[in-house]
PDB file of N, H, CA, C and O in Angstrom:
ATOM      1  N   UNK A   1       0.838  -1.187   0.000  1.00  0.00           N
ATOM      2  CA  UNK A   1       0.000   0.000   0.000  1.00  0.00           C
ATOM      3  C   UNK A   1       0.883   1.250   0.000  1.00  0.00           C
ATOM      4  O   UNK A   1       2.052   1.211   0.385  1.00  0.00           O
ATOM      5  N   UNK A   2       0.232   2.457  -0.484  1.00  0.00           N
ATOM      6  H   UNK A   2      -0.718   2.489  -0.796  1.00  0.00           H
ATOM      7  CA  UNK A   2       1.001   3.323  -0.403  1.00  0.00           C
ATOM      8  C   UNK A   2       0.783   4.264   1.006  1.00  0.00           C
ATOM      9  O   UNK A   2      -0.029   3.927   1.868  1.00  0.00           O
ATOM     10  N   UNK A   3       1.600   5.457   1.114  1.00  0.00           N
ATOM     11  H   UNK A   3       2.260   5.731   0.414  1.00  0.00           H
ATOM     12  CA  UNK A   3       1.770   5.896   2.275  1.00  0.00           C
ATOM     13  C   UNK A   3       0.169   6.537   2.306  1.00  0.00           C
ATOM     14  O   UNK A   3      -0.651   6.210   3.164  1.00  0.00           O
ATOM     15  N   UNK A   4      -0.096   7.472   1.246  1.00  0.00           N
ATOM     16  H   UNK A   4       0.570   7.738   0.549  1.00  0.00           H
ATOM     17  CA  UNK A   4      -1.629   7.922   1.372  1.00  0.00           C
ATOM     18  C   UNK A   4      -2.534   7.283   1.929  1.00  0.00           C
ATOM     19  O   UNK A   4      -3.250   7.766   2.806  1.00  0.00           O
ATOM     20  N   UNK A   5      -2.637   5.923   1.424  1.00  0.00           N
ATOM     21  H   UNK A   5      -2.055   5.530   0.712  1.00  0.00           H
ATOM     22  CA  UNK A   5      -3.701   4.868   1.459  1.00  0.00           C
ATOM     23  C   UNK A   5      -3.331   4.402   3.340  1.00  0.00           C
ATOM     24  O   UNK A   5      -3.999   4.226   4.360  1.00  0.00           O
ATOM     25  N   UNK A   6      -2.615   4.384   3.143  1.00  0.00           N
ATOM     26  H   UNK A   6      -2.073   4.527   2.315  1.00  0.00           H
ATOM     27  CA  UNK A   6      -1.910   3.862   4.908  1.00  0.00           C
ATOM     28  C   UNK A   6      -2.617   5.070   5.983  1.00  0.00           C
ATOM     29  O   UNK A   6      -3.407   4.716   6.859  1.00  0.00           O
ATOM     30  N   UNK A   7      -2.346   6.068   5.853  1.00  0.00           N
ATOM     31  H   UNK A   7      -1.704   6.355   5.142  1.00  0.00           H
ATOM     32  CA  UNK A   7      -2.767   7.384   6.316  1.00  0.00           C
ATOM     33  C   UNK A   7      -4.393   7.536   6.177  1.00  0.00           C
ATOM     34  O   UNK A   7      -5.008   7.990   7.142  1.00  0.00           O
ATOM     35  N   UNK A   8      -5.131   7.140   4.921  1.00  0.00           N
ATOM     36  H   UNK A   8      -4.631   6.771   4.138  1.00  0.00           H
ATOM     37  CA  UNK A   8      -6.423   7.499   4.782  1.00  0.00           C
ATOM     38  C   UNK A   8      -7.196   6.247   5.671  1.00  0.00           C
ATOM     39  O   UNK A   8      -8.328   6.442   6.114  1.00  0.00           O
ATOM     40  N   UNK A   9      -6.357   4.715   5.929  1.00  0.00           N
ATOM     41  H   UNK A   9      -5.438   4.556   5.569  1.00  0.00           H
ATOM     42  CA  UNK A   9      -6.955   3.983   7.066  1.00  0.00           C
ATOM     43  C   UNK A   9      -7.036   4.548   8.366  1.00  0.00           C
ATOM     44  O   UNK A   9      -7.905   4.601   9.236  1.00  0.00           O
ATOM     45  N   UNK A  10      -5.704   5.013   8.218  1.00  0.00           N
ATOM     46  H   UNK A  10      -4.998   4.971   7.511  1.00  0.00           H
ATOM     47  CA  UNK A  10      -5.680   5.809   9.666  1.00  0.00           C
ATOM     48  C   UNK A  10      -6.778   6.826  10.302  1.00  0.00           C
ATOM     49  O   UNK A  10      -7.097   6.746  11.488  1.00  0.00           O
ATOM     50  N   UNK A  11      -7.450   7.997   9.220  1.00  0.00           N
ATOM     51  H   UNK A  11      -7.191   8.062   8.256  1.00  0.00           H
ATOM     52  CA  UNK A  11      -8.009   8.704   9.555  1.00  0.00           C
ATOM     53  C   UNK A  11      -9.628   8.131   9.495  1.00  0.00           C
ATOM     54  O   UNK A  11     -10.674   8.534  10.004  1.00  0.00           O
ATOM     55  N   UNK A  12      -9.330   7.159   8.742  1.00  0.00           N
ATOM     56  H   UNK A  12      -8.480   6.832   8.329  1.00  0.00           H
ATOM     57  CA  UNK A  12     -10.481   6.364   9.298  1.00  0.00           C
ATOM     58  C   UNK A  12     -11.082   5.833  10.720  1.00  0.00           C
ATOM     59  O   UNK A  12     -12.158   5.892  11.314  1.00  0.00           O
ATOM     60  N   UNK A  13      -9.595   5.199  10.961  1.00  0.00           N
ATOM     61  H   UNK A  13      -8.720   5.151  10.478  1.00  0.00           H
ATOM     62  CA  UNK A  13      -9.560   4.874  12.497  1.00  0.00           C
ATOM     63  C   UNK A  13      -9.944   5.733  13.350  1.00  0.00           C
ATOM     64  O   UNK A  13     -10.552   5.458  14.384  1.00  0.00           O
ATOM     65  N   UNK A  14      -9.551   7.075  12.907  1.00  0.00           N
ATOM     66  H   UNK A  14      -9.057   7.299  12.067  1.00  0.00           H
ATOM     67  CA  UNK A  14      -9.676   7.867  14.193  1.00  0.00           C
ATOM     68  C   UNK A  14     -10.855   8.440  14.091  1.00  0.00           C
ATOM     69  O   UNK A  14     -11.253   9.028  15.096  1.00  0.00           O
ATOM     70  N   UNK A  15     -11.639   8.433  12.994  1.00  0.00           N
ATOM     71  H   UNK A  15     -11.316   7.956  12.177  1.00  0.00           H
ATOM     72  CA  UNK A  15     -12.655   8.800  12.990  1.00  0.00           C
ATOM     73  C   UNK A  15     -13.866   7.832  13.805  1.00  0.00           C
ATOM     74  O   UNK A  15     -14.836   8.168  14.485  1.00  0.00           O
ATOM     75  N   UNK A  16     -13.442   6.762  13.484  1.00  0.00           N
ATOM     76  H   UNK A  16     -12.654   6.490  12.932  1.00  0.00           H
ATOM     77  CA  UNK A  16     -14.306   5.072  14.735  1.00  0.00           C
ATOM     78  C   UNK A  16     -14.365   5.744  15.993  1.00  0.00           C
ATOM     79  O   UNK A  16     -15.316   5.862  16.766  1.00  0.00           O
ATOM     80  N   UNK A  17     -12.960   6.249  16.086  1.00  0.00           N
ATOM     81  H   UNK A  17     -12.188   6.154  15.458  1.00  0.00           H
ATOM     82  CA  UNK A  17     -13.095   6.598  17.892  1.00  0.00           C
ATOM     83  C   UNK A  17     -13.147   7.547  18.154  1.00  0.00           C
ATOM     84  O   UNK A  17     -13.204   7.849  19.346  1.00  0.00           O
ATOM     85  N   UNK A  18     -13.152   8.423  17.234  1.00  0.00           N
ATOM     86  H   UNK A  18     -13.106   8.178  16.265  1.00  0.00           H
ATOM     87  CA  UNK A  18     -14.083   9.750  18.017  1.00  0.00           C
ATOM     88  C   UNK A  18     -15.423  10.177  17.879  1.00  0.00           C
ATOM     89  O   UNK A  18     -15.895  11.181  18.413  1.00  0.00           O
ATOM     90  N   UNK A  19     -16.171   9.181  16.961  1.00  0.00           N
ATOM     91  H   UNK A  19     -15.787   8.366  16.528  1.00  0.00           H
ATOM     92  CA  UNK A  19     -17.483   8.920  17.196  1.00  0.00           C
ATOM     93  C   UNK A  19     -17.857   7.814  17.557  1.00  0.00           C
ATOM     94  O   UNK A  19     -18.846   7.305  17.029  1.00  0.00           O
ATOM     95  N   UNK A  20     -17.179   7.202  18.507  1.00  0.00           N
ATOM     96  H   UNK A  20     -16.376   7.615  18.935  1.00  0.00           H
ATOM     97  CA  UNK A  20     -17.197   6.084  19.708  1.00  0.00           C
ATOM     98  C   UNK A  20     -17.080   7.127  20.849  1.00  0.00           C
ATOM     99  O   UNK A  20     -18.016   7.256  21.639  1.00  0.00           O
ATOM    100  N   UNK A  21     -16.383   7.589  20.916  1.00  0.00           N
ATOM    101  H   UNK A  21     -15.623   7.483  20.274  1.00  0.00           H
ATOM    102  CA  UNK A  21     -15.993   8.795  21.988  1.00  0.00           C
ATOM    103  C   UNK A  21     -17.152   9.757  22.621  1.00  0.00           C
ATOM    104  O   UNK A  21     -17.609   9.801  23.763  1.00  0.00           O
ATOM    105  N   UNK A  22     -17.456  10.513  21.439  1.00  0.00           N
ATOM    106  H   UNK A  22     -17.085  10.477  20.511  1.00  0.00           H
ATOM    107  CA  UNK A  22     -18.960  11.427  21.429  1.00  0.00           C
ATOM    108  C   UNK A  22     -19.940  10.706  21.196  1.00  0.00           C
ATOM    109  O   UNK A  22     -20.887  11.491  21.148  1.00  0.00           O
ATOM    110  N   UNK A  23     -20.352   9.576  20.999  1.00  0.00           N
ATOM    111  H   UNK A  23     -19.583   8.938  21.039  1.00  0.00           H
ATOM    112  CA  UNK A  23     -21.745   8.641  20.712  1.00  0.00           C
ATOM    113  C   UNK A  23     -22.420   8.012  21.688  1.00  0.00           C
ATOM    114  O   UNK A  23     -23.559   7.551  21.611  1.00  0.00           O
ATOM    115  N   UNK A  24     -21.610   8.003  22.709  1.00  0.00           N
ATOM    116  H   UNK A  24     -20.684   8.377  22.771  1.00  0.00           H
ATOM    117  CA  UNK A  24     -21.651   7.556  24.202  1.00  0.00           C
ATOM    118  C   UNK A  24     -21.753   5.955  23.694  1.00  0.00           C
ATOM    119  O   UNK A  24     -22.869   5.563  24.034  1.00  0.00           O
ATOM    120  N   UNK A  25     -21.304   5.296  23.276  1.00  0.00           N
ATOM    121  H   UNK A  25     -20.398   5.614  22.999  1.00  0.00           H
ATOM    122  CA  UNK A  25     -20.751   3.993  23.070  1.00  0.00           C
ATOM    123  C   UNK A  25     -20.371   3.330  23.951  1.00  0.00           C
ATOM    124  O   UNK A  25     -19.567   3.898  24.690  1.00  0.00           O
ATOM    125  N   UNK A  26     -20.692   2.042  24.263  1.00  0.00           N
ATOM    126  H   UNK A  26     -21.345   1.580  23.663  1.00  0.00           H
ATOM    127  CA  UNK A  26     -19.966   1.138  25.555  1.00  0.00           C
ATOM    128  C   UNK A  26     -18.357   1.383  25.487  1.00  0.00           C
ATOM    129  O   UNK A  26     -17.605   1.666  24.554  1.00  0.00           O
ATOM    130  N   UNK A  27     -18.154   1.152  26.877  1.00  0.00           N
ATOM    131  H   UNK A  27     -18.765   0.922  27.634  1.00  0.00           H
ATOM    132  CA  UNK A  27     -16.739   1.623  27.075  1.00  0.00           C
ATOM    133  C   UNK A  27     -15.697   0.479  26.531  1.00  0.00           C
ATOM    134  O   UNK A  27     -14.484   0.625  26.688  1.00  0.00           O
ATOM    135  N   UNK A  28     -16.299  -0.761  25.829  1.00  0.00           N
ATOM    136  H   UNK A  28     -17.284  -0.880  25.702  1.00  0.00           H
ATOM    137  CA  UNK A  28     -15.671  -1.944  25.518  1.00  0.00           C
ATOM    138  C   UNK A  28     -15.485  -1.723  23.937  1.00  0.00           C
ATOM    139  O   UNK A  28     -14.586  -2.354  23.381  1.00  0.00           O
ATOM    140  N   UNK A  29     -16.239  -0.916  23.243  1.00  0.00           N
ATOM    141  H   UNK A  29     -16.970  -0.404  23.694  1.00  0.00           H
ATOM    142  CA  UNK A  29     -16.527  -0.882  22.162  1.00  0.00           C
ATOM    143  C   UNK A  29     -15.550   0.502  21.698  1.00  0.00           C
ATOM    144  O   UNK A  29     -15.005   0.561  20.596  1.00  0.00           O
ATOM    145  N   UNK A  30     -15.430   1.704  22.861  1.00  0.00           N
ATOM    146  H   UNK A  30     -15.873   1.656  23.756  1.00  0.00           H
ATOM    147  CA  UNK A  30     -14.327   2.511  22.793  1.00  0.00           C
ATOM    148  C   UNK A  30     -13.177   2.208  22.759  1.00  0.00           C
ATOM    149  O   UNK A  30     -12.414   2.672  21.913  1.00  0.00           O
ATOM    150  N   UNK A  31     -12.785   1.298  23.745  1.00  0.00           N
ATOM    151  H   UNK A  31     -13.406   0.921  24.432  1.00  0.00           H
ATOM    152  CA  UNK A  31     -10.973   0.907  23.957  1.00  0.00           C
ATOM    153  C   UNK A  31     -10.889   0.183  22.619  1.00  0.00           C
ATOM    154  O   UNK A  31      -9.860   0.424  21.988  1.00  0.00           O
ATOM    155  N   UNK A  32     -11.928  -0.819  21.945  1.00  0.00           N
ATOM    156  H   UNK A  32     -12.764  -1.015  22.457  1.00  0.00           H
ATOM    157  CA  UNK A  32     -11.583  -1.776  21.032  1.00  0.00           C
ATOM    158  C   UNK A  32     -11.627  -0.234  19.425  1.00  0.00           C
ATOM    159  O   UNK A  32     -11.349  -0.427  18.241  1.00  0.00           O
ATOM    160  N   UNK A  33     -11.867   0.493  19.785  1.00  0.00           N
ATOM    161  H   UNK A  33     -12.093   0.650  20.746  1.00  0.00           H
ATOM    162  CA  UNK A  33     -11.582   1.483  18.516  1.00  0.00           C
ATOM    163  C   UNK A  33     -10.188   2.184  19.210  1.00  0.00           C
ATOM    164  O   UNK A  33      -9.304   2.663  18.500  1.00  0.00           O
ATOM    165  N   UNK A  34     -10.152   2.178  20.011  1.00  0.00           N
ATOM    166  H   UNK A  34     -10.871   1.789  20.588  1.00  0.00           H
ATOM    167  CA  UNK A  34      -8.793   3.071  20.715  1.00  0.00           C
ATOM    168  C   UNK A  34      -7.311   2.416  20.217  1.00  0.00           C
ATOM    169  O   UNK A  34      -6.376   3.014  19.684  1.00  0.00           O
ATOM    170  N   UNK A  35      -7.416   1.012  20.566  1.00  0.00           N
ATOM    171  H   UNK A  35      -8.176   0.526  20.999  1.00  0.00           H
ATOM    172  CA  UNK A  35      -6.760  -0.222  20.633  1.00  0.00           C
ATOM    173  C   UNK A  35      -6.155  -0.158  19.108  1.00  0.00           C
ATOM    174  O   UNK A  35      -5.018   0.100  18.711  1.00  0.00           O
ATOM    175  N   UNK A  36      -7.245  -0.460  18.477  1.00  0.00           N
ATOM    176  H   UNK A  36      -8.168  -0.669  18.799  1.00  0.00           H
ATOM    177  CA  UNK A  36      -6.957  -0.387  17.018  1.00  0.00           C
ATOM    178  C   UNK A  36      -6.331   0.337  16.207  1.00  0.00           C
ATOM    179  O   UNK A  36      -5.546  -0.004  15.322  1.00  0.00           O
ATOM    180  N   UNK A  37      -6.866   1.895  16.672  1.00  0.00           N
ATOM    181  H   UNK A  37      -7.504   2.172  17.391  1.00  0.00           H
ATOM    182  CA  UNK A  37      -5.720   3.189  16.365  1.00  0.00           C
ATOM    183  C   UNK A  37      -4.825   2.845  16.758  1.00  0.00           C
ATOM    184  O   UNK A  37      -4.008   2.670  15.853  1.00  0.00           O
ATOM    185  N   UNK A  38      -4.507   2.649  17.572  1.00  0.00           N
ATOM    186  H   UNK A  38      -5.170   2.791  18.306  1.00  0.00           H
ATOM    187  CA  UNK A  38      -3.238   3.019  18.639  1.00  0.00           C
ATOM    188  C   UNK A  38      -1.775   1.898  18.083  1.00  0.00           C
ATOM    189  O   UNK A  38      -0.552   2.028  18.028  1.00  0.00           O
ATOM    190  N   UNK A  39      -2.660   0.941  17.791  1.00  0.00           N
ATOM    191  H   UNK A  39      -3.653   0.835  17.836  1.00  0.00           H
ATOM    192  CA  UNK A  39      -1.720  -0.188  17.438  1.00  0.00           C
ATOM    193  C   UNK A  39      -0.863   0.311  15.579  1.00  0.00           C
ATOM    194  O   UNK A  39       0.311   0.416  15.224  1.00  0.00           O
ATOM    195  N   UNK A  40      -2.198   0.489  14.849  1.00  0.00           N
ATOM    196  H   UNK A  40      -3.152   0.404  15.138  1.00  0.00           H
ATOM    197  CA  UNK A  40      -1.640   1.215  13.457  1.00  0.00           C
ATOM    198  C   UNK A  40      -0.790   2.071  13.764  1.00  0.00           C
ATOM    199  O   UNK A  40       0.362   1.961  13.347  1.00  0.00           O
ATOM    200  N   UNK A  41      -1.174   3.111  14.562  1.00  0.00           N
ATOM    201  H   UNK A  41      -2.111   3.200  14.901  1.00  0.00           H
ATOM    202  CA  UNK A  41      -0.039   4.256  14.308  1.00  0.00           C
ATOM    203  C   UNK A  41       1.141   3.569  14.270  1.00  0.00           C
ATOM    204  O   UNK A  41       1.778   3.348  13.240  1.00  0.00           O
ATOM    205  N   UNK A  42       1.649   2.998  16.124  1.00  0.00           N
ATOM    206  H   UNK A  42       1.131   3.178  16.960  1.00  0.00           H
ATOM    207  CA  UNK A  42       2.658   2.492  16.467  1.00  0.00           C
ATOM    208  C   UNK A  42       3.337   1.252  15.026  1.00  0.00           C
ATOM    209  O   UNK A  42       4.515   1.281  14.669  1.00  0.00           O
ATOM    210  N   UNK A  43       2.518   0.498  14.551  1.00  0.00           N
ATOM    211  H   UNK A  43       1.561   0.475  14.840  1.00  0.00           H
ATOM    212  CA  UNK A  43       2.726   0.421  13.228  1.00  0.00           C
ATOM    213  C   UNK A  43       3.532   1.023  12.444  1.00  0.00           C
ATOM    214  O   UNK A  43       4.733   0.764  12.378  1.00  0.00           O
ATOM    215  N   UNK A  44       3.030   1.761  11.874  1.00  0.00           N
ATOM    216  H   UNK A  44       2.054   1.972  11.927  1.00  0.00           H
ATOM    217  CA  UNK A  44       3.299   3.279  11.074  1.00  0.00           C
ATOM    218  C   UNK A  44       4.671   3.549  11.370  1.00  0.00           C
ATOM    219  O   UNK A  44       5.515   3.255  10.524  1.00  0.00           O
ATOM    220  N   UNK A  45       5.012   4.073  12.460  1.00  0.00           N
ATOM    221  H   UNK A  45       4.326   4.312  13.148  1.00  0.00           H
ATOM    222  CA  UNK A  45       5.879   4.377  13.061  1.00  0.00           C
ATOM    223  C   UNK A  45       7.172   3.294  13.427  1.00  0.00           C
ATOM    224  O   UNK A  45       8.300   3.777  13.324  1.00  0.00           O
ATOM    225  N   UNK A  46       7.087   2.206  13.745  1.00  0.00           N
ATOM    226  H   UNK A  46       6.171   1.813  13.828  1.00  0.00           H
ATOM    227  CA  UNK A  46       7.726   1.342  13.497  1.00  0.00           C
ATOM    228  C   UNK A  46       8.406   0.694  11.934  1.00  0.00           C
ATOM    229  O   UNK A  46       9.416   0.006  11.782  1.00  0.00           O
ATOM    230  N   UNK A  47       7.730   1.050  11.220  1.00  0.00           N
ATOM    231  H   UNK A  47       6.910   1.609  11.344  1.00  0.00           H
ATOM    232  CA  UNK A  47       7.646   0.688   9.755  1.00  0.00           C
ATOM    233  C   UNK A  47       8.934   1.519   8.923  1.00  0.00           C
ATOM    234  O   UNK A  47       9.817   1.323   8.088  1.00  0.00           O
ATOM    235  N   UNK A  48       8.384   2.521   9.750  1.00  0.00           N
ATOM    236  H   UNK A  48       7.666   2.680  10.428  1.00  0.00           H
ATOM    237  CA  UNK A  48       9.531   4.526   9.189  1.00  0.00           C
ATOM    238  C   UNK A  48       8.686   5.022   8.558  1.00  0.00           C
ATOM    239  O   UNK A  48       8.983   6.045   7.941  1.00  0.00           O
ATOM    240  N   UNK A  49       7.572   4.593   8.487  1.00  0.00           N
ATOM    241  H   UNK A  49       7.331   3.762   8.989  1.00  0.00           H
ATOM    242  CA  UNK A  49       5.946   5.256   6.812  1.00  0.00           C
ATOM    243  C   UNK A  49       6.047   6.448   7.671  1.00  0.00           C
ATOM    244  O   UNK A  49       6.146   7.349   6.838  1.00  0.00           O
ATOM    245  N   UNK A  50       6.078   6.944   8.724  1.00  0.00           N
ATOM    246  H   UNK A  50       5.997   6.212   9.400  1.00  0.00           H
ATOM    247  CA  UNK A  50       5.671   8.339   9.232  1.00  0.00           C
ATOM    248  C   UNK A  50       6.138   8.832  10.453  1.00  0.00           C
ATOM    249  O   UNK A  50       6.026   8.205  11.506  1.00  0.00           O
ATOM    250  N   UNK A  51       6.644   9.905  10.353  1.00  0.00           N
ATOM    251  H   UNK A  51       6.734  10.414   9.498  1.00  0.00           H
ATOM    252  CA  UNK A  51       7.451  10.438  12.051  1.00  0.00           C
ATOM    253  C   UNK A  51       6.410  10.974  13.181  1.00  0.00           C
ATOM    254  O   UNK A  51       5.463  11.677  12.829  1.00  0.00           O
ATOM    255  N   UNK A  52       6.553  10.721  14.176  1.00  0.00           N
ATOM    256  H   UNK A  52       7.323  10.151  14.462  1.00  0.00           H
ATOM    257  CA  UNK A  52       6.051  10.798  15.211  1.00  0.00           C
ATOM    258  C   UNK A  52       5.352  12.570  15.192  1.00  0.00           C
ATOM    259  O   UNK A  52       4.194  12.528  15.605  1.00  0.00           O
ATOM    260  N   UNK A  53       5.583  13.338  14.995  1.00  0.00           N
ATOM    261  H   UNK A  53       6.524  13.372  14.659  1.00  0.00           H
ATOM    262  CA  UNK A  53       5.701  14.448  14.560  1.00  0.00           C
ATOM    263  C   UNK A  53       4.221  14.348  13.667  1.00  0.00           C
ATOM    264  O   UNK A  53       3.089  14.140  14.105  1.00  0.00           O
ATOM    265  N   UNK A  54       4.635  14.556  12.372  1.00  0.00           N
ATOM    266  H   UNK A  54       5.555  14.725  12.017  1.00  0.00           H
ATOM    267  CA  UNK A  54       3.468  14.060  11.611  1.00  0.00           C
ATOM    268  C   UNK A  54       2.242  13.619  11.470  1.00  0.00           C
ATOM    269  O   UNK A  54       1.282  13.986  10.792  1.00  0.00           O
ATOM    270  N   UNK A  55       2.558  12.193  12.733  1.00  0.00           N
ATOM    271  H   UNK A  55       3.338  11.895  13.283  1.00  0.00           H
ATOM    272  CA  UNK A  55       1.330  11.626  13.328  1.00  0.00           C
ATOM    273  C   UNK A  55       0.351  12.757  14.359  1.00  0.00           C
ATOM    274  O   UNK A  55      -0.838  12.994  14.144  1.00  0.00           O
ATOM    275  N   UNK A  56       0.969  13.212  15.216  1.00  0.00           N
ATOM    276  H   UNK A  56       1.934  13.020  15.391  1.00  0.00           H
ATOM    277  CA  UNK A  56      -0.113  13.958  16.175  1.00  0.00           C
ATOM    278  C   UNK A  56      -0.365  15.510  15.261  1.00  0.00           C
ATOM    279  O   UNK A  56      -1.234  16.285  15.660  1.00  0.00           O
ATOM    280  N   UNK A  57       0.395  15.812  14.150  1.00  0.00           N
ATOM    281  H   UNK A  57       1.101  15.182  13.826  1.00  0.00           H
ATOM    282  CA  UNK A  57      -0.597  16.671  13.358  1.00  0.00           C
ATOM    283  C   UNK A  57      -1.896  16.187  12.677  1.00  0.00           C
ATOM    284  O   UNK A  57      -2.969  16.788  12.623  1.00  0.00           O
ATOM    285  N   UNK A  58      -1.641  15.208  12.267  1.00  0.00           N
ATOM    286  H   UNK A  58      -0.770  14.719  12.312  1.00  0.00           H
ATOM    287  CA  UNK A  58      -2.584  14.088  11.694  1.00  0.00           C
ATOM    288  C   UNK A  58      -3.771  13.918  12.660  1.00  0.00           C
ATOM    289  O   UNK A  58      -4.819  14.290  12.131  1.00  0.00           O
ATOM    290  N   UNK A  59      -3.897  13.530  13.744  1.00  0.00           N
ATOM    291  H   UNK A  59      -3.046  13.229  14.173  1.00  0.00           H
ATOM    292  CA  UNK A  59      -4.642  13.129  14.771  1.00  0.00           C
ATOM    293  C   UNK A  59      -5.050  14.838  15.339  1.00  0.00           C
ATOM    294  O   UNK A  59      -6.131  15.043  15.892  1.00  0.00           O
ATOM    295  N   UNK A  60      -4.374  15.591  15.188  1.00  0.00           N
ATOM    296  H   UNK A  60      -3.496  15.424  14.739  1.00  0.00           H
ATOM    297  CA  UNK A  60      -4.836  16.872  15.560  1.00  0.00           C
ATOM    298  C   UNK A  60      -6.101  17.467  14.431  1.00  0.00           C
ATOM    299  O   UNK A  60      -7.244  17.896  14.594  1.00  0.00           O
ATOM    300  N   UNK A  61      -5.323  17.262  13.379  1.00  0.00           N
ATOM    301  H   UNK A  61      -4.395  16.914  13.246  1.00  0.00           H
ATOM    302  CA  UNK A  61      -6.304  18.111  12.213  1.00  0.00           C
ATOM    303  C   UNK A  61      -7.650  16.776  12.166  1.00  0.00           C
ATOM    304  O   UNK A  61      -8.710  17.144  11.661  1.00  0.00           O
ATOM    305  N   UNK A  62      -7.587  15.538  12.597  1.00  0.00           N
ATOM    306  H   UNK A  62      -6.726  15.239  13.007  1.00  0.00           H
ATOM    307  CA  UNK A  62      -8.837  14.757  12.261  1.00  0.00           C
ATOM    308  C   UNK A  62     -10.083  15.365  13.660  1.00  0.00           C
ATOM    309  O   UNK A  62     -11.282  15.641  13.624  1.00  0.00           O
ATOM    310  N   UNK A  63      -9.112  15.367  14.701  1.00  0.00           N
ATOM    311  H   UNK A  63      -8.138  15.142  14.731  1.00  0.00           H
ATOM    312  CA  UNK A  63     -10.030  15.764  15.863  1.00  0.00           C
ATOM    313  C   UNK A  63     -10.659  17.054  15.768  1.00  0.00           C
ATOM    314  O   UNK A  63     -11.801  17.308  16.149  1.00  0.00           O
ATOM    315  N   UNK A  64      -9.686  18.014  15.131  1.00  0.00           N
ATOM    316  H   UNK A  64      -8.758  17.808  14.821  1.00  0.00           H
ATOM    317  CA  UNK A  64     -10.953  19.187  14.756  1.00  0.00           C
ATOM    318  C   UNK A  64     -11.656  19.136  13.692  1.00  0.00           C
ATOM    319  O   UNK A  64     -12.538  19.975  13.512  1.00  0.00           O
ATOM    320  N   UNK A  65     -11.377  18.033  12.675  1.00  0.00           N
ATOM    321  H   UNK A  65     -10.659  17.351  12.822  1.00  0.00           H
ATOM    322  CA  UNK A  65     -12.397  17.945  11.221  1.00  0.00           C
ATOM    323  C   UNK A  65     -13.438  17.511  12.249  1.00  0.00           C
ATOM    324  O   UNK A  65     -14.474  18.174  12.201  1.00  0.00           O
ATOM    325  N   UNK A  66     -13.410  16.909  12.823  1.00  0.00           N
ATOM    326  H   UNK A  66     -12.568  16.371  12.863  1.00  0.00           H
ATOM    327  CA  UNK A  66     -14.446  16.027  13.439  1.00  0.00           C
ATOM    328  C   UNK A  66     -15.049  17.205  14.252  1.00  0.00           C
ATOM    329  O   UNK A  66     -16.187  17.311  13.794  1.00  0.00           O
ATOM    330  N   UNK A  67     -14.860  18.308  15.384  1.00  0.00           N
ATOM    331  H   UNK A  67     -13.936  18.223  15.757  1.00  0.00           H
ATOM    332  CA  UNK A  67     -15.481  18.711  16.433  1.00  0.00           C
ATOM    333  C   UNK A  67     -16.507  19.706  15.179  1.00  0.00           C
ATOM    334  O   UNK A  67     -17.683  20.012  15.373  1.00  0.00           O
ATOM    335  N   UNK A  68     -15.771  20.038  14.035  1.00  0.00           N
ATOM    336  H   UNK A  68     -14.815  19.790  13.877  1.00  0.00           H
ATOM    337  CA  UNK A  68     -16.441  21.081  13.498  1.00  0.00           C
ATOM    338  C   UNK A  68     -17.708  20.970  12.818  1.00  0.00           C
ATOM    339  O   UNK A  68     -18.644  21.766  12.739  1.00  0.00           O
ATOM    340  N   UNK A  69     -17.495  19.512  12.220  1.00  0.00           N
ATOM    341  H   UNK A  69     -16.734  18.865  12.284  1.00  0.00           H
ATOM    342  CA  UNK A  69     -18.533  18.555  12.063  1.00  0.00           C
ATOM    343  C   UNK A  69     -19.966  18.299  13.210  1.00  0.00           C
ATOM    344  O   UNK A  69     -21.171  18.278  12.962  1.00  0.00           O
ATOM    345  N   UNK A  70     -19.421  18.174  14.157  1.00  0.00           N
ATOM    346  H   UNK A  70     -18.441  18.190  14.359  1.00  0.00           H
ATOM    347  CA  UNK A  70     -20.093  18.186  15.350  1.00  0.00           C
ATOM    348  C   UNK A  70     -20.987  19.950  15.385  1.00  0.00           C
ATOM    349  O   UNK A  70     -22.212  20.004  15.484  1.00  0.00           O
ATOM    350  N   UNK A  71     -20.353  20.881  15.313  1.00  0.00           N
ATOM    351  H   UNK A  71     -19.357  20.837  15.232  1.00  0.00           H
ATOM    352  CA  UNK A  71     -20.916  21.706  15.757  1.00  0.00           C
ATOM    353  C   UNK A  71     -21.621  22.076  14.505  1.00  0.00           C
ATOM    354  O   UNK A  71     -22.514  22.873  14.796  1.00  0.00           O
ATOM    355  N   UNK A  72     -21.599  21.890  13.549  1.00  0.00           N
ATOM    356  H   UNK A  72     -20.874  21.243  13.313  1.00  0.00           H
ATOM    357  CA  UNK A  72     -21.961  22.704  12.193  1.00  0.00           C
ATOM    358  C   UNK A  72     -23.490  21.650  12.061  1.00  0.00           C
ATOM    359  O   UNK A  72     -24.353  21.845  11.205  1.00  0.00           O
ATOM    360  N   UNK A  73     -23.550  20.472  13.181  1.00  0.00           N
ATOM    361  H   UNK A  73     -22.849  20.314  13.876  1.00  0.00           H
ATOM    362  CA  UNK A  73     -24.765  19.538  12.250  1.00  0.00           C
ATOM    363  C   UNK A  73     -25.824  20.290  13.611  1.00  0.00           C
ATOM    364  O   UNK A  73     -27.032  20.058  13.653  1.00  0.00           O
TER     365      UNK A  73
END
């Protein structure tokens, strides 16, 4: 896969758990979206596909695509 495609799972992921997060979702059903992120990145990062750096811009700009989303519906 390429790095895009690697990255666009990712923001997928994080999108699971932050509307696991705000959905009020069982707390079993949160960690198992948490879990899942958490493991890709470290992935990612292990791999060399992406610097640590990178990643929490990544996870920054999805968490406000997402809050703005939230407030705009």
């Amino acid at each position: 896969m390429a790095k895009n495609e690697l990255l666009t799972v990712l923001r997928g992921l994080l999108d699971d758990v932050l509307r696991a997060r705000f959905g009020g979702v069982a707390y079993a059903r949160l960690a198992r979206a948490h879990g899942y992120a958490d493991g890709y990145m470290r992935a990612l990062l292990d791999a060399g596909v992406v610097e640590k750096q990178a990643l929490f811009e990544l996870v920054s700009d999805q968490r406000r695509r997402f809050l703005e989303k939230q407030q705009a519906a």
